[in-house]
N, C-alpha and C positions, 0 to 999 in steps of 0.2 A: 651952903649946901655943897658946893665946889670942895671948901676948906676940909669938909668933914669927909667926902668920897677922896682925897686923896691923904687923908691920915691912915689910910687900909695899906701905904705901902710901905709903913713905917715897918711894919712887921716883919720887914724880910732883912734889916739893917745890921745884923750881923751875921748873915751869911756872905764871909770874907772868899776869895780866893785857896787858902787852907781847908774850905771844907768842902767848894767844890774840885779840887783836888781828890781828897780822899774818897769824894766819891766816885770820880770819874776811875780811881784806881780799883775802887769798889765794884767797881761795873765790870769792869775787866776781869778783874779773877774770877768771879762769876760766870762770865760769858765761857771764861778761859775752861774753868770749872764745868762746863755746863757742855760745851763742843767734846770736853775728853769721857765724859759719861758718855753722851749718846754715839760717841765714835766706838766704845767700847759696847754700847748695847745693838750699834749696827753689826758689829766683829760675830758676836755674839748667836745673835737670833740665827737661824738656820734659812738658806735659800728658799726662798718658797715665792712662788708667782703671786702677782699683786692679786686683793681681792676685785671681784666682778664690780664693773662700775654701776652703780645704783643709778636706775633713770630717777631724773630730777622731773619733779613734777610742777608745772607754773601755774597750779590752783590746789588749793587744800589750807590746811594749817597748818602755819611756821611759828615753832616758839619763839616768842621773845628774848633777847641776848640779857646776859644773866648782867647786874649790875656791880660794878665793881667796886663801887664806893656807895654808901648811904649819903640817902637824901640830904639827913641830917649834920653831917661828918661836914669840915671843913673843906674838904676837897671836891665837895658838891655846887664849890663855891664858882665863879665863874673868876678865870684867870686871865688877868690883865698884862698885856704883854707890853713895855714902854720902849719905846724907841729911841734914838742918840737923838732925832730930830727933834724933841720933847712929846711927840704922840702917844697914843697907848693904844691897844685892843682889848676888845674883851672875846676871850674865849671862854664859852659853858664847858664845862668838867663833863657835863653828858656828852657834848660833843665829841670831847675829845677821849673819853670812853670808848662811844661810838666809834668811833676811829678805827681806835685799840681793836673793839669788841672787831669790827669789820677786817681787818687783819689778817686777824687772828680765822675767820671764816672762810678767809680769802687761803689761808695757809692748809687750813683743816682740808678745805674744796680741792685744792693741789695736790694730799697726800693719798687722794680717795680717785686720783684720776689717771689714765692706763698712760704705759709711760709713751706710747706714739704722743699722746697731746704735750706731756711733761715735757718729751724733748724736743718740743717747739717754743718750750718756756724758758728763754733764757737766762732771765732773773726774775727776782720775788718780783711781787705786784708792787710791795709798797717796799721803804724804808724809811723811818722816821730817824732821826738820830735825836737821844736823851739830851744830847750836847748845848743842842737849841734851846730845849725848855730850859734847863738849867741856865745857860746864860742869858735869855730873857726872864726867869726867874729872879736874877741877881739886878736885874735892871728896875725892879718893883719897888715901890716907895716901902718906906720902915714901916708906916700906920698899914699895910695889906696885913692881913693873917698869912703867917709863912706857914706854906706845907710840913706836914711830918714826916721822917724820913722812913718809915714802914709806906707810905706811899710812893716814894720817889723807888724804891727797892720794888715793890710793886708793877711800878711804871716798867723800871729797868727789867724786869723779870717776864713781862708780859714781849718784849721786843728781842732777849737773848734766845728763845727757843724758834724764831721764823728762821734766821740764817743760820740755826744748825738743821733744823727743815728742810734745806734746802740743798745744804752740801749731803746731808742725807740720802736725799730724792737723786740726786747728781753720781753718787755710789753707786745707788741702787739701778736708774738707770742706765749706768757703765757695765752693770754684770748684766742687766739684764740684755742689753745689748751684744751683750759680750756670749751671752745663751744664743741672743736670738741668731750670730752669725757661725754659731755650730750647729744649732740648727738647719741654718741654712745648707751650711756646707754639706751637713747629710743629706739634705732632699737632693741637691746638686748631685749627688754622689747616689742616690735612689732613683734620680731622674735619669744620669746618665745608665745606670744599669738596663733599667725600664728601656731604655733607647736603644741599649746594647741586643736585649732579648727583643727586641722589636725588628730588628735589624735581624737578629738568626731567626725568628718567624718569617719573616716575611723571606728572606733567601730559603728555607727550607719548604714555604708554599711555592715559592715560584719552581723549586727542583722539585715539586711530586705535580705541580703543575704540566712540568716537563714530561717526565715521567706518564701524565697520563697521556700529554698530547703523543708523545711515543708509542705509545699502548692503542690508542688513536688509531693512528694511522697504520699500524700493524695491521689491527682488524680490517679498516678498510683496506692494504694491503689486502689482506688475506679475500675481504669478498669479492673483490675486486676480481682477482684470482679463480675464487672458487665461479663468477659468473662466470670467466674466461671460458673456463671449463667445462662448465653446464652446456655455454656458449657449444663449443667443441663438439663433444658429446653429440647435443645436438644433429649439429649439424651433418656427424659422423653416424649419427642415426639417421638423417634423412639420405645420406648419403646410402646407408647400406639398404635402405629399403628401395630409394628408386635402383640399386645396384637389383634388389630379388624382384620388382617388378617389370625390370629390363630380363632379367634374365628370365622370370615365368614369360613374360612375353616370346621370347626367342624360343624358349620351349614350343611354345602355343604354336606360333610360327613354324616349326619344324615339324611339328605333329602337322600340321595343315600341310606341309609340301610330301613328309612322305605319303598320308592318304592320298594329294594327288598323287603322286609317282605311284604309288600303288593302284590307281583307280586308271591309269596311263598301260601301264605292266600288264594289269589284268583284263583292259581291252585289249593290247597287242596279241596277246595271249590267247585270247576266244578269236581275232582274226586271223590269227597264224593255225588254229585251229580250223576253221571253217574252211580256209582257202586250201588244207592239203588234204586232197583227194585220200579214203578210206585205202583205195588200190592200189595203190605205190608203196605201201608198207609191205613188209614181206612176210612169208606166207609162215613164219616165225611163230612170229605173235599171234596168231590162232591156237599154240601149243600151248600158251604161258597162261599160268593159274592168271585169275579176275584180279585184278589190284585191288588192293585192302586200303581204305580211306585211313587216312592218319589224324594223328589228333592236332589240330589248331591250336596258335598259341590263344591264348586270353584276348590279347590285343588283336588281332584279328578277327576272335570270337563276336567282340562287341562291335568291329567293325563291319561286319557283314551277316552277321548272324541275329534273328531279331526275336521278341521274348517267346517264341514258338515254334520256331525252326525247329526241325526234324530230321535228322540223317540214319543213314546204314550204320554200324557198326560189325566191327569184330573182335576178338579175345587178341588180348596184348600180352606180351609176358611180363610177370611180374617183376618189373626191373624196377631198381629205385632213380624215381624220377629226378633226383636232387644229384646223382652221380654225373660223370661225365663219359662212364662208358655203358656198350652199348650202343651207340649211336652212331646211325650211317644212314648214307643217302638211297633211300630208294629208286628204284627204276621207275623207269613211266614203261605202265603194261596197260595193253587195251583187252578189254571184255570181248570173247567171241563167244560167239550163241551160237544155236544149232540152223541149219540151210532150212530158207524158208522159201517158195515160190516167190520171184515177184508181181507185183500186186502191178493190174493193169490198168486198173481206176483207186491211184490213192485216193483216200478220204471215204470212201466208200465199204460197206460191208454189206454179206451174203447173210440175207436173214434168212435163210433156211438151214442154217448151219447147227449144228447139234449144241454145242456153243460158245456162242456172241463173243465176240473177243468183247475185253474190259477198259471203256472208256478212259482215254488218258486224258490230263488235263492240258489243258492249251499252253505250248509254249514251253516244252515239255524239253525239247531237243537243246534249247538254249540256254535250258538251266544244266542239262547236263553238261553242253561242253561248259557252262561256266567252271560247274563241279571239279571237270579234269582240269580247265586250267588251274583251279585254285591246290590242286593236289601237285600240279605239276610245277608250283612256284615255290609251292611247299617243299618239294623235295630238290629244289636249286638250293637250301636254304639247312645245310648240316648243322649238328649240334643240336638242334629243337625239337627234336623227338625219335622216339626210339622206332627203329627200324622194325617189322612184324618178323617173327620167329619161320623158316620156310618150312623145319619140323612139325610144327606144331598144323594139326589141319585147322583145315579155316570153318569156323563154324558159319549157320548160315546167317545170313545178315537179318538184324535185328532194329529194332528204331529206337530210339534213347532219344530224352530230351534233355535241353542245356538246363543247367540253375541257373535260372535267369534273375532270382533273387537271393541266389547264396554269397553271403556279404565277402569283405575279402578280409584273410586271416592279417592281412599286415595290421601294425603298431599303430597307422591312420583311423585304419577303420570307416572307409567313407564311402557312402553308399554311390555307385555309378563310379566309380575307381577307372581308371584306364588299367588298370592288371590286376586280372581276376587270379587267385590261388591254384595252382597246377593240381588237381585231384586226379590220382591214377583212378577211383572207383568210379569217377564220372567222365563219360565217351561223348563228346561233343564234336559231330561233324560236322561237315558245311551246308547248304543249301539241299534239297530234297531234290533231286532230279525229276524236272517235266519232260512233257512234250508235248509237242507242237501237234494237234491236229492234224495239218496240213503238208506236216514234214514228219519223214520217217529217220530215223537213224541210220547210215550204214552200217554192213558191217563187211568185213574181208571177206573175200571171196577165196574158197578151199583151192580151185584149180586157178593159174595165174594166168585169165583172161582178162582179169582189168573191169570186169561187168560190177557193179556198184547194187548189193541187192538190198533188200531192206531189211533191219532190225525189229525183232521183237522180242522184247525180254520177256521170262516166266514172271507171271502172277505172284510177289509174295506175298504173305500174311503181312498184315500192319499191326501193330503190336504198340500202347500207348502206356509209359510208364508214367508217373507223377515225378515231380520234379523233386529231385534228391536236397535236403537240407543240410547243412553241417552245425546243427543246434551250437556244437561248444563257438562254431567261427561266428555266430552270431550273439551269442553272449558274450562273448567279447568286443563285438563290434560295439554292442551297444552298452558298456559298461565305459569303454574307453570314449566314446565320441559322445555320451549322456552329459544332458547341461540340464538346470532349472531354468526354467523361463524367465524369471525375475534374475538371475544372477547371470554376471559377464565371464566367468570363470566356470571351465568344465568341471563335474561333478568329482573326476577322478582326481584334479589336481589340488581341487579343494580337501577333498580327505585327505591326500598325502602332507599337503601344508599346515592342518589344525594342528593346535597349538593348547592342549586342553591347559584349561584354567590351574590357578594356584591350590582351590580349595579340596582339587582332586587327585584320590590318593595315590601311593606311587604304584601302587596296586593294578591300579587303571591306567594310568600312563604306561607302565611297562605291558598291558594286553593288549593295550592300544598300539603300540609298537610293532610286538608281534603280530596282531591283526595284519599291520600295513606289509611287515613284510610277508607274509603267508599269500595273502593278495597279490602282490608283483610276484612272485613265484610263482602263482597259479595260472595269474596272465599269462606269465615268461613261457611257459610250458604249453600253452594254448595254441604257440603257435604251429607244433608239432604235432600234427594230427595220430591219434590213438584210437584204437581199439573202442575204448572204453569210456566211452564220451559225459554216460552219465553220471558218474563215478567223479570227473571232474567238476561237473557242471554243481552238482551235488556239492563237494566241498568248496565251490565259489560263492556259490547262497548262504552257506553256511558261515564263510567268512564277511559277510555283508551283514546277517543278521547280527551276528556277534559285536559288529561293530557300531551297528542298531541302539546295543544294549550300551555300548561305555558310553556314547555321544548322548545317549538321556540321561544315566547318570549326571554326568559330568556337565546338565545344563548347556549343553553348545547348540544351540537353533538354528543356526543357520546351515551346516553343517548335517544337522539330523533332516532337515526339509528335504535338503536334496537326496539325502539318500535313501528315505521314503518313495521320494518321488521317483528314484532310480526302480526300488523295488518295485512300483506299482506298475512301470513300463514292462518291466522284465515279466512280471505277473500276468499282463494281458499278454503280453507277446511268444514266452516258451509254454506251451504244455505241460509240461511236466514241472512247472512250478510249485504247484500247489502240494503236488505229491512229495516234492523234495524239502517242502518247510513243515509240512503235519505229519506225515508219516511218521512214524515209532521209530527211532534209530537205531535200534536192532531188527525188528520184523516188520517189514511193509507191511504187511496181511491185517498188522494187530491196531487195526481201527480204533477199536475201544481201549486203548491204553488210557490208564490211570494219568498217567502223566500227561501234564498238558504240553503243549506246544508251544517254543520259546518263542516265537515270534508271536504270538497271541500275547502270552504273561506278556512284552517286553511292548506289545503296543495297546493294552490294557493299563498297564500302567503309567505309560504318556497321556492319557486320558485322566487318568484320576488324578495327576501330581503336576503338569500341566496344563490343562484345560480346565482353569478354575474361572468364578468370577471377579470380572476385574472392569471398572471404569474408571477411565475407558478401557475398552480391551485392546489391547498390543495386536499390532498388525503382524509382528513374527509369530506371537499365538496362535492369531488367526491363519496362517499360511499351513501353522505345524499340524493343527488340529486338523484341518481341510485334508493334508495328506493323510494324517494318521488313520482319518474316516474311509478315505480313496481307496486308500492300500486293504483296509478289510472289507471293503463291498466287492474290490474286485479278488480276492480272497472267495469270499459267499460267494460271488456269481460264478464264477469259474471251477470250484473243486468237486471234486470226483463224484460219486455217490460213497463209495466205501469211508470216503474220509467224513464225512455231514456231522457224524457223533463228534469230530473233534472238532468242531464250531459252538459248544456245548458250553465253553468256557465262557464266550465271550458275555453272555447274560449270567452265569452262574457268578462270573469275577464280581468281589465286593466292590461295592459304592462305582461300578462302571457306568448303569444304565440311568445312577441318578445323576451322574457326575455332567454323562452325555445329553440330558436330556435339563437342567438345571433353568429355571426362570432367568437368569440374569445372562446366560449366554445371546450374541447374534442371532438372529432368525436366521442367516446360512448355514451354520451351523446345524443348530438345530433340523435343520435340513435336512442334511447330511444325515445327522444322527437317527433321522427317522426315515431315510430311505434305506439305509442298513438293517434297522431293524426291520423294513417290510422285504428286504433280500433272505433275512435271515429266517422269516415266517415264511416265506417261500420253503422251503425242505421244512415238509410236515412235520417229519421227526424230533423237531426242537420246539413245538410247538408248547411241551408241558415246563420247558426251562423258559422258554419265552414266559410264562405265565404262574412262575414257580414264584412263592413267597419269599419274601428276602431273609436271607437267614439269621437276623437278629428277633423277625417277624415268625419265621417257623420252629425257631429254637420254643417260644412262646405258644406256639400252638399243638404242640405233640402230646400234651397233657389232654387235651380235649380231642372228641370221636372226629368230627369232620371239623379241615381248617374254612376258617373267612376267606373268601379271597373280594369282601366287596370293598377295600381300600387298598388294590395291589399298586404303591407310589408308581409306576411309571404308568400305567393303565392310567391314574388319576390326572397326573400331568400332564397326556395326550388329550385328557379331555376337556382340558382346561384351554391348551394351543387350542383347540379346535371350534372351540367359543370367543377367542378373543380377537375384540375387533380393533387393538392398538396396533395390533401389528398389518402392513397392508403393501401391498405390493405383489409383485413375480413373486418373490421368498416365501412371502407368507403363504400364499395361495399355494405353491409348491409343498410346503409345510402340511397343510389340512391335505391336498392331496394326496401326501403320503403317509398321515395317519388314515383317513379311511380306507385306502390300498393297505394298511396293516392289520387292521383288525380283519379287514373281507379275507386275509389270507390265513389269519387265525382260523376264522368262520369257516371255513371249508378245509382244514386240515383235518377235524374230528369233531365229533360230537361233544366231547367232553367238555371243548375249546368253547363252544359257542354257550354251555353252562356254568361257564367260569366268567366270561366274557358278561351275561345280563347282570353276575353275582353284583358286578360294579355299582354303586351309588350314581353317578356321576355320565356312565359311557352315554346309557340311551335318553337320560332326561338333554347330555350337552349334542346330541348329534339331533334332535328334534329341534332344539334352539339355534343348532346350525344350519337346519333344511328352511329352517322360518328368512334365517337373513340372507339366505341364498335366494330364494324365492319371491319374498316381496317386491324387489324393486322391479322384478322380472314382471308380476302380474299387475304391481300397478305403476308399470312403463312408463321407469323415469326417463326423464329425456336422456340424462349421461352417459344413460347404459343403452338404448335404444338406438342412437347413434352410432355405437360402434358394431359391428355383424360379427365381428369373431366375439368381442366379449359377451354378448347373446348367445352364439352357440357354445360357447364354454360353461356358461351360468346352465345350458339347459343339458348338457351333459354331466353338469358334477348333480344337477334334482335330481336328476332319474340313479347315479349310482347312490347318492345318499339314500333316497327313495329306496330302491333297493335292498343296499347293505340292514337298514331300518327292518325291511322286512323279513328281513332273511333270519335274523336275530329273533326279532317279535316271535315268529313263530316259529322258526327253527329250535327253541327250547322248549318244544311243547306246551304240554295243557299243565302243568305246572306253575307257570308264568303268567303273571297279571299284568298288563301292561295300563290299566288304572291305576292300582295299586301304587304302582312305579311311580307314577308318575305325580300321585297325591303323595307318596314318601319321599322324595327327593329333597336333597337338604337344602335349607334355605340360605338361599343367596339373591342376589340382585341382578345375576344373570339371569337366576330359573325364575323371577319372578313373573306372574301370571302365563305361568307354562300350559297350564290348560287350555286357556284360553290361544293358547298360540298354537297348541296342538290342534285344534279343531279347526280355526282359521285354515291353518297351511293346508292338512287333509280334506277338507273342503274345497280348496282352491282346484288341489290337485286331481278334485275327481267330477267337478261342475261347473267351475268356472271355463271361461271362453279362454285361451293363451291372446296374446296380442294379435291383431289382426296384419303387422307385419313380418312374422312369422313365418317362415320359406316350408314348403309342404315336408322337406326331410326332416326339420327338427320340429312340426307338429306330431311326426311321424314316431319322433324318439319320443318326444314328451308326454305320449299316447300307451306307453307301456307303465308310466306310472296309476293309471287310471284304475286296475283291477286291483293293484297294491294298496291305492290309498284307501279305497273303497273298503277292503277288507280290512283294516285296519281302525276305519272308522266304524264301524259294525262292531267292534271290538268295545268301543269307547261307550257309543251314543247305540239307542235303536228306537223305532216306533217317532209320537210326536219330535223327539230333536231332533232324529234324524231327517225327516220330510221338512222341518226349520232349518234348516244348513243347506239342504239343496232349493229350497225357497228365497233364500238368502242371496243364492248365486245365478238366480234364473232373470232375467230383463227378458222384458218383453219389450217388443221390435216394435210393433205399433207405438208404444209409447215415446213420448218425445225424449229426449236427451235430458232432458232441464228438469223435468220430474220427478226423475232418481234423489233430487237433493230436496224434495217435499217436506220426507221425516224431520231432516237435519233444519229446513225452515220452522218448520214446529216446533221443532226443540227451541231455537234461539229465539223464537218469538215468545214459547211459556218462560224463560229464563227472563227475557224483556220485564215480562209483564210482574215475576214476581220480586224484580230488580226495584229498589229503592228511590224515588225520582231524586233525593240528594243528592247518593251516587253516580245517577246519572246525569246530573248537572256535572259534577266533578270532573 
């Protein structure tokens, strides 16, 4: 078996040295061959980055390596490798296949891998060299089957493409290396830029950094600064105010030492008086006319003269008091009267005398010398008043009083002024001279014996004038020194300051202008007293109204309040207000002028275009409205008779009286709104405008013979307030109060009034429903109200005028008028529901019931005048059996116990028991 396994190596016995030579040379050219292609296909191909490395996965299916040789084929044989030692191996052709095939896998895996891994690969994986097999090939016995040389070429071909693989891979790597460190050097060169612009950003934040902190501190600088200042300011304000409370002090001060020194002066002066004897004067001054009293200054006036003082006067000449000449010092001259016996029992008189000399009052003698000395300090004292004329005769003395409330024309304006205004047409002297009872006057004796006899002056007539006013000096006072209540800023300097809005046109801005200046003008000239005072006064209201009209316009409220409020003062306080805003600007006389009166149109239409609904409603509304109502009651209450037709406007102006009287307005309001109209029903005359249809309403009814008046809107709306029990309080009660006061004033204007008045749906069915809820709590004496004694007498004062007013209506429209009728047609609501019945109740109550038995005998006494009214009224309604049922209704009898009145009422709730369900009443 031996012999026959090693005849296999016979087969290889001419393969000499010559033939592995030419192969070994064979190999070479090939390989040589094989490096210069793929150096040329590396040249060749174009740069391009390695393909993406494929994740290797270490599960799935791996194909099998392809077989290089058949099973079949000699080379499938396994190769015997012989040694010099005489050994041998055997090598399987698969294995060494395998080998190959692994390689070759091993080269493919290299060419597919990114070059970071390659260039840690510093040589192939394997190296076989052909050299070995071939010269262990040569070493195989003769009997082997020798290989064929398409396999040995095979072999060699499978091993010459890994080391050009590799110098390949080693190129490839070098360029790509050679990219990747240009690469680099750009980002290096991106990086550093990046670093560059990193570097001028951040020097460029830190300079605006700078920049703000700079900006910084400026500001605070600067506030720094500006408190300093504030600071300053300040302090140079408080500084100048204790500077004008020092110095009004020091004033104050100085006013207090000269009234002493004055009060010093003026006693030395009455004792230097008393002490020098009448008879040491010389016998002169009996010739010399009477001294004429001079005129006081102001400050004096107020200092001695008090709101009733009375003095002598006489005619001065017309000098202008504001000049400097004129003016000299008077003499002091003493009064001598004619020789009288002296009296041998002062204090004493002869009643049998034809007659009685005329009681002097006490004390009499010491007001005169006061009198002379105060004349006599007066005329130490030049420059202050004009000297009396010695031509001109002395009229005889007359008595004048001071204006003791004539304001002062100065720019102040403040009432109790220390310097009252110098009026040459007002004579204000000192004190009234008395005397003393007990003390007689002297007087000089004609012959110069020194004998002291007594004084009596003549008898004059006393003569009382009313105190003189200087209307323009007090329109003025009170236009300059007028404030609103509510505002910290005087009236005048807020008009000069307004600042009308943008939406207002230039129109108005520039009337507005002129307004202001026309006003300082008219003030400025105010101060100059004229002739013609109402001529001024006149065009001052006139620029007020005017300026009335742009500040509605132009929406400014706060502004428009006050100067409402300015006119309403001015209104109560001048008389001739009312004359100077309605009169006809051409003819006073012409009452009935067509045209209306601007200040009517101007506050008519503050009413309809602000005084609207609004919730909530604006408290400036509320302020504007309140004046706008103010200003025209005290309008109606104050003006003339001849002017009353032009109040005609006020109810004739469209949508005014719905405007005013509107559901959704305030109950003060409202208020307001209907105590004007009961001022305005006051003057009969407007009674048929008060009641006149609205002219959208009469335009409607001129087609037909007589108009409706039973749905006149404001009539309806009074009678609606007048039943409504949401509203409650003072206001309200106010409210109902001053609709029944309007209609009673209707009612007794004219007859016509009181049949226009029943024509109403609504008036008499809601004042019946009004007398019911006045009256209940009263008769059946709740405690809340029983309690209080004024709201009892007030509850039983408003019965009796409702009461009343009710009757006066009922049958003041005569036998025309059904007041059943009325009262079964009334429209249905859930006010007037069961009105019959509440009419009967209440006129029952009021004509048989008992009033509370705490009840004071004066308001039994009032409440005793409804009794004939309700009676007849109820006579109207019921007669016969109801009647005698209504006062049987209200009749108790005294015998019977208290507990027994509720007998019926037990019956009742006992039949209701009994036909009650016992279910139910388990339930």
């Amino acid at each position: 078996m031996l012999d026959s396994d090693d005849d296999l190596f016979g087969a290889f016995d001419d393969i000499d040295e010559t033939i592995i030579a030419a192969a070994d040379e064979a190999e070479s050219k090939f390989l040589e061959s094989q490096r210069t292609v793929q150096t040329g296909r590396v040249l060749s191909e174009p740069q391009s980055p390695p393909p993406p490395k494929r994740q290797r996965l270490g599960y799935g299916w791996a194909p099998q390596p392809p077989r290089i040789v058949s099973l079949n084929s000699f080379d499938s044989l396994p190769e015997v490798s012989v040694f010099d030692n005489g050994l041998y191996d055997l090598e399987s052709t698969r294995d060494h296949a395998s080998r190959l095939d692994e390689s070759v896998s091993v080269n493919l895996t290299q060419e597919h891998t990114p070059p970071i891994s390659q260039q840690t690969q510093d040589a192939p994986v394997y190296n076989v060299p052909i050299t070995n097999v071939q010269r262990s090939m040569t070493e195989e016995p003769e009997g082997r089957p020798r290989l064929s040389q398409q396999a040995l070429e095979n072999a060699s071909q499978g091993h010459a493409p890994a080391a050009t693989v590799n110098r390949q891979k080693e190129a490839q790597l070098e360029k790509e290396l050679g990219a990747l460190r240009a690469e680099f050097q750009k980002l290096r060169e991106e990086q550093e830029l990046v670093q560059r612009n990193l570097k001028e950003a951040e020097d460029a934040r830190l300079a605006k950094e700078g920049e703000v902190s700079i900006l910084r501190k400026g500001i605070q600088k600067t506030a720094q600064e500006h408190a300093a200042e504030i600071t300053r300011i300040k302090a140079a304000k408080e500084a100048a105010e204790a500077m004008q409370t020092q110095a009004q002090k020091q004033l104050k001060e100085e006013m207090d030492r000269l009234k002493t020194q004055f009060a010093f002066k003026q006693h030395e002066l009455e004792t230097s008086a008393r002490s020098s004897p009448w008879t040491v004067r010389s016998k002169k001054s009996q010739k010399q006319a009477p001294p004429t009293p001079v005129k006081m200054p102001a400050q004096m006036r107020e200092w001695n003269a008090g709101p009733s003082n009375l003095s002598q006067g006489s005619n001065y000449p017309r000098d202008d008091p504001f000049s400097s000449q004129g003016f000299e010092v008077p003499r002091q001259k003493v009064r001598a009267v004619a020789e009288k016996p002296k009296k041998t029992l002062p204090g004493f008189v002869n009643a049998f005398d034809l007659s009685p000399p005329k009681s002097q009052p006490k004390s009499k003698g010491k007001s005169k010398e006061k009198e002379q000395s105060v004349m006599e300090r007066e005329a130490s004292m030049p420059g202050w008043f004009p000297a009396p004329s010695s031509q001109r005769p002395i009229s005889p003395p007359q008595m004048h009083s001071s204006p003791v409330t004539s304001p002062p024309s100065t720019p102040t304006g403040v009432r109790g002024s220390k310097f009252q205004p110098f009026d040459r047409n007002v004579r204000v002297m000192g004190p009234p001279p008395e005397r003393n009872v007990t003390e007689d006057p002297m007087e000089v004796d004609s012959d110069d014996q020194g004998q002291a006899v007594p004084l009596e002056e003549s008898p004059a007539e006393e003569t009382l004038e009313l105190p003189f006013m200087d209307w323009r000096a007090e329109l003025h006072r009170i236009v300059m020194t007028h404030r609103y209540p509510s505002s910290p800023t005087l009236t005048m300097h807020l008009l000069m300051s307004t600042t009308l809005y943008a939406s207002a046109s230039i129109e108005q801005v520039q009337t507005y202008r002129i307004l202001n200046d026309k006003l300082l003008e008219n003030l400025g000239t105010a101060m100059i007293s004229g002739d013609d005072a109402d001529s001024a006064n006149h065009a001052l209201l006139s620029i007020l109204v005017g300026m009335v009209g742009i500040l509605h316009a132009a929406a400014m409220f706060p502004p428009l309040t006050s100067l409402l409020h300015l006119l309403r003062v001015l209104a109560l306080y001048l008389p001739t207000f009312s004359h100077f805003v309605l009169a006809p600007p051409e003819r006073d006389d012409a009452a009935d002028d067509d045209d209306a009166p601007q200040i009517l149109v101007t506050l008519c239409d503050i009413i309809r275009v602000h005084v609207i609904v609004k919730d909530p409603f604006p408290d400036e509304l509320v302020d504007l409205a309140k004046e706008t109502l103010g200003l025209l009651e005290v309008i109606t209450w104050t003006i003339p008779a001849n002017l009353v037709p032009r109040l005609a406007y006020i109810p004739r102006s469209p949508d005014t009286l719905s405007t005013m009287l509107a559901p959704g307005l305030p109950t003060s309001l409202l208020a307001h709104a209907t105590r004007l109209l009961t001022l305005l029903a006051s003057h009969h005359s407007l009674f048929r405008h008060l009641l006149a249809l609205p002219p959208e309403a009469d335009s409607l009814t001129q087609s037909s013979a007589s108009p409706n008046f039973s749905r006149l809107p404001h009539i309806e709306q009074l009678s609606a307030y007048l039943i409504d029990t949401s509203r409650k309080g003072a206001e309200a009660d106010a409210l109902k109060e001053s609709i029944l006061a309007f209609v009673a004033s209707l009612s007794v204007a004219h007859a016509d009034a009181i049949t226009i008045l029943v024509q109403s749906q609504t008036l008499i069915p809601s004042m019946v429903v009004f007398l019911t809820q006045v009256s209940t709590p009263f008769f059946e004496e709740e405690p809340s109200l029983m309690r209080s004694p004024a709201r009892v007498e007030s509850v039983v004062v408003l019965v009796v005028r409702t009461m009343s007013l009710l009757y006066s209506l009922v049958f003041g429209a005569g036998s025309s008028f059904n007041l059943r009728q009325k009262i079964l047609l009334c429209p249905p609501s859930r006010q007037f529901h069961g009105i019959q019945y509440m009419l009967l109740v209440t006129l029952g109550r009021l004509s048989y019931a008992e009033p509370p038995q705490t009840l004071t005998t004066k308001l039994q006494n009032q409440l005793d005048q409804t009794l004939d009214m309700a009676k007849g009224m109820l006579e109207l309604l019921v007669d016969g059996p109801e009647h005698e049922a209504i006062w049987a209704a209200f009749q108790v009898d005294k015998d019977e116990p208290m507990n027994s009145i509720k007998t019926e009422d037990d019956d009742e709730e006992r039949e209701a028991r009994i036909q009650l369900p016992v279910e139910s009443q388990e339930v």
